[in-house]
N, C-alpha and C positions, 0 to 999 in steps of 0.2 A: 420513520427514520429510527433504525434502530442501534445508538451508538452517540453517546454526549460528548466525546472526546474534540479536540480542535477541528478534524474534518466533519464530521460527524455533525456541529454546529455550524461551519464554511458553508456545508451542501446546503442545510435548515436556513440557513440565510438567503441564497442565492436562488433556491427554488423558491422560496415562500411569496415570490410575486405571481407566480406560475400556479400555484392552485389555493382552492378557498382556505385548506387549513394545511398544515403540516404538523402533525406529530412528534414529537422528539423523545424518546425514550433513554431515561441515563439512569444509569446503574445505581449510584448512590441518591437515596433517598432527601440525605440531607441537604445536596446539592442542587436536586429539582425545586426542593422547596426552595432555596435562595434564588437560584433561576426565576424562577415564577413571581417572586417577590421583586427582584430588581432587572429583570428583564436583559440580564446579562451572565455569561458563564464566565463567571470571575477565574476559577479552576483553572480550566484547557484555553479560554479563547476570551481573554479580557477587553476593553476598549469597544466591544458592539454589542448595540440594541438591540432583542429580539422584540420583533412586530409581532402586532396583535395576533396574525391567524398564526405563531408558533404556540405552539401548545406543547408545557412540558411534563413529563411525569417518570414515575421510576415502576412501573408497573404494565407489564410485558402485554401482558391480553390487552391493557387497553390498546398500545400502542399501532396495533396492527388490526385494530376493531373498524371493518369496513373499508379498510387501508386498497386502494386501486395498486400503488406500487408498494412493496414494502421495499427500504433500501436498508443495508446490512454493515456499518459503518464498526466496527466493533473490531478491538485486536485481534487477532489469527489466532492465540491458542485459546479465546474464549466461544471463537464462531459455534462448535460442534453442540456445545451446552446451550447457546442463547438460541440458536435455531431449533434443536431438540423441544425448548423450553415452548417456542413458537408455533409446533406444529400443530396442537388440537388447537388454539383461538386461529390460525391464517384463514384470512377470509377464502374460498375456493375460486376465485375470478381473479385473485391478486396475482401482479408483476413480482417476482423477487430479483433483485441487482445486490450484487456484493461491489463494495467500493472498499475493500478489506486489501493490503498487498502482502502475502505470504503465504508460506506453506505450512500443512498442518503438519506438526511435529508424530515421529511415530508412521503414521499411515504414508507419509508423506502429497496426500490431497491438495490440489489444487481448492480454493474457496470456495466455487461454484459446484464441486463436485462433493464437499460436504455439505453444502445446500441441497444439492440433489438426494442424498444420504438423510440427511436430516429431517429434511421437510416430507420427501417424499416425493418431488414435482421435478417434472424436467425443464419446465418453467422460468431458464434463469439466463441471468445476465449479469456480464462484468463491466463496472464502470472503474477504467484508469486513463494515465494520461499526465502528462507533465504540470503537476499544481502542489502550492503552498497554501496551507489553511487561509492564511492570515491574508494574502495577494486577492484568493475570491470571496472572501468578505468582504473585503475592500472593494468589490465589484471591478478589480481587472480584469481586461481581457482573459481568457484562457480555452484551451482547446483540446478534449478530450474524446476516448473513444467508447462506445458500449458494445460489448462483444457476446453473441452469442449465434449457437448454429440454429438458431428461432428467428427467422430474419424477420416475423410480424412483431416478436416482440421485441426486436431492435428498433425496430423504427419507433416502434410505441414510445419508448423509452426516449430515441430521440427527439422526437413531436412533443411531449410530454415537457422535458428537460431543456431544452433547446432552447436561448434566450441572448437577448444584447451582448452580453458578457461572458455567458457561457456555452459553448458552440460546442455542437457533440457531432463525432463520426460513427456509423456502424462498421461496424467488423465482424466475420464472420469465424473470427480464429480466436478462441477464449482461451485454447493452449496457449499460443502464444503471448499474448495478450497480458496470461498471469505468470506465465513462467517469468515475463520480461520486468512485468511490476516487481515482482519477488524480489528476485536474484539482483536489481538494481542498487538494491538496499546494501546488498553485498559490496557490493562496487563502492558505492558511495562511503561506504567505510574506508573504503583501500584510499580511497580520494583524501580522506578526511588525513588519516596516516600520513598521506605522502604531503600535504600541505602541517601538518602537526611537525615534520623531520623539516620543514625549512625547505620543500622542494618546487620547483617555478614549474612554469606554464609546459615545457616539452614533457614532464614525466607526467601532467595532467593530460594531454591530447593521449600522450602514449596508452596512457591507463585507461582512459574512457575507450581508444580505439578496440583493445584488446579485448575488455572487459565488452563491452559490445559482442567483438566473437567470440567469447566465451560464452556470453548467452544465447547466443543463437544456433549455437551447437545443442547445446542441453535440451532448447526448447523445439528444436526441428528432432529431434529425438525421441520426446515425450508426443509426436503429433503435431506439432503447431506450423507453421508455415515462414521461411524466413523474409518472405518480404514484412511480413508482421514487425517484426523488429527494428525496422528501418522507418520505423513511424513513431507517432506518437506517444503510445504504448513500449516503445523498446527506447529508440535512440532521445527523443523528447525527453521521457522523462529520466533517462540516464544522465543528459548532458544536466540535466537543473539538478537532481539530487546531489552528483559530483560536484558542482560549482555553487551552487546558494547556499549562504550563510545559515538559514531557514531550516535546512536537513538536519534531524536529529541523528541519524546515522554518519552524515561526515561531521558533527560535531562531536560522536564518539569515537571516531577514528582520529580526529585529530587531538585530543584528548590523550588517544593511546599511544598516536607522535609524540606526545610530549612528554609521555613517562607514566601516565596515571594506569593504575590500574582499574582492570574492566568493572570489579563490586564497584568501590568508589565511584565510578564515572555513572552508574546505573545506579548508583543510591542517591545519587544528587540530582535525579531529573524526576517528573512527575507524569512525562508521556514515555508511551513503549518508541522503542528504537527497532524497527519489526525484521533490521537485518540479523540481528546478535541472535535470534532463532531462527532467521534463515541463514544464515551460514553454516549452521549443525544439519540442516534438513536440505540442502544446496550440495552437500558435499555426500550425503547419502544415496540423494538421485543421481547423480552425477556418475555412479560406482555402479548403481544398480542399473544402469542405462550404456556403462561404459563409455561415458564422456570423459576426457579432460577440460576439468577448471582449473586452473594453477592459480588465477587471483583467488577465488572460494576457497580452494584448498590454502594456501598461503594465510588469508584470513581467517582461518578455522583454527588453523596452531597457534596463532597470536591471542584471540579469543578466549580459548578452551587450551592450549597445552603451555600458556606461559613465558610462546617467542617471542624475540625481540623484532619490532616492526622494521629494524633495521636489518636486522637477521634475516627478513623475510623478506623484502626489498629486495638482497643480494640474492637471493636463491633464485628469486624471479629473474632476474638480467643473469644468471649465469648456468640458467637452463639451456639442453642444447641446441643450438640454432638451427631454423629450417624453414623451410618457403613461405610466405604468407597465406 
């Protein structure tokens, strides 16, 4: 498990009945030692016990030392470094899975396909799907997919993962899959905004509907396949990011409803918000692919050029009208 952050400890929990040890690799030193000491990630994921077979450390070789699956839990602008860092100790027989949701800034990469960059293996897999840290700690239900065009090591991954609580689907479309994890982020901001302005439930179905085709445009675009998006991976975890209180992303968007500015709102949290860089990297592909996103783009000038979310509201509803 490479990645200490809230999910990153969710999965280290939920797997750790599933095989004899789990690994947990987190970044700061000082914070494995207290992990290890009190058997809890005070940091990212307060209130749960890690069990005996988690095993924590801040040091990369180990983490992946005779590792069956490595999984890839780490923010999106640090993958390209942490995988690079990764590839003389990966064991050669290892699974690698990104449970990462975004796009690499710049290149504009899909996660898996700096994994593939990185590591050097075609090897890979995406694990997304409609979840809140804190909900699969708690060992609630939940229902995700692992997507890759290696349909033995999906299944692996599902066999492997697969449990009471946590119930996995194969997918065979990792375009869409991440294009839809990504770009949800995006959304889930515009969500956050339009509950920040005071606004009820029709401008939220509206938004989710939209922002739905929005993604599904971008990502049938890039490759990926739109029933992809009418699942788990697209509309799932679109409708939870939008509506749970849990999303860091609609918690900054509704934040920016309310007048704060984006430093402040991003100086006062302690986890990434992985849309506020995909909305720069969403609005890129978008142009280089010759898409229209009007939410992406709308929440690009709010972010990054200083509009007002009301400003931005109006421009959307008085765009010109045209068929569904």
């Amino acid at each position: 498990m490479v990645g200490g952050g809230s999910w990153g400890t969710a999965l280290a929990l939920v797997l750790a009945p599933r095989f004899e040890r789990v690994r947990l690799w987190v970044y700061e030193a000082e914070l494995a030692v207290l992990m290890r000491e009190t058997r809890e990630n005070r940091a990212y994921l307060p209130g749960f016990t890690l069990p005996e077979n988690i095993e924590v450390d801040s040091s990369l070789g180990w983490a992946v030392e005779e590792a069956e699956v490595v999984l890839g839990v780490m923010p999106s602008h640090h993958a390209r470094g942490i995988y690079s860092a990764l590839r003389a100790d990966a064991p050669a027989g290892a699974l690698f899975v990104s449970a990462t949701k975004g796009l690499e800034g710049g290149t504009l990469l899909r996660m898996s396909e700096v994994m593939v960059e990185a590591l050097g293996t075609e090897r890979v897999g995406v694990l997304s799907g409609p979840t809140f840290a804190k909900e699969v700690a708690r060992g609630e239900p939940a229902a995700l997919v692992i997507a890759s065009r290696d349909a033995e090591l999906a299944r692996a991954v599902q066999a492997a993962f697969n449990g009471p609580t946590f119930r996995l689907y194969t997918n065979p479309d990792p375009v869409g899959v991440e294009v839809g994890a990504a770009l949800k982020n995006v959304i889930a901001i515009a969500a956050g905004v339009c509950a920040g302005l005071g606004l009820g439930a029709n401008t939220m179905a509206a938004l989710i509907t939209r922002g739905l085709a929005e993604i599904t445009r971008l990502a049938v675009a890039a490759g990926g396949e739109a029933r992809t998006l009418a699942g788990l991976a697209g509309l799932g975890d679109l409708v939870l990011t939008c509506n749970g209180e849990l999303s860091r992303n609609r918690t900054v968007g509704f934040q920016l409803g309310q007048g704060r500015k984006l430093d402040e709102i991003l100086a006062g949290m302690t986890m990434v918000a992985e849309g506020v860089k995909t909305t720069d990297a969403g609005v890129e592909l978008a142009a280089r692919l010759g898409v229209e996103v009007p939410i992406t783009t709308q929440m690009h000038a709010v972010l990054r050029e200083g509009k007002s979310p009301a400003a931005a509201l109006r421009e959307l509803m008085e765009r010109p009208v045209r068929g569904e």
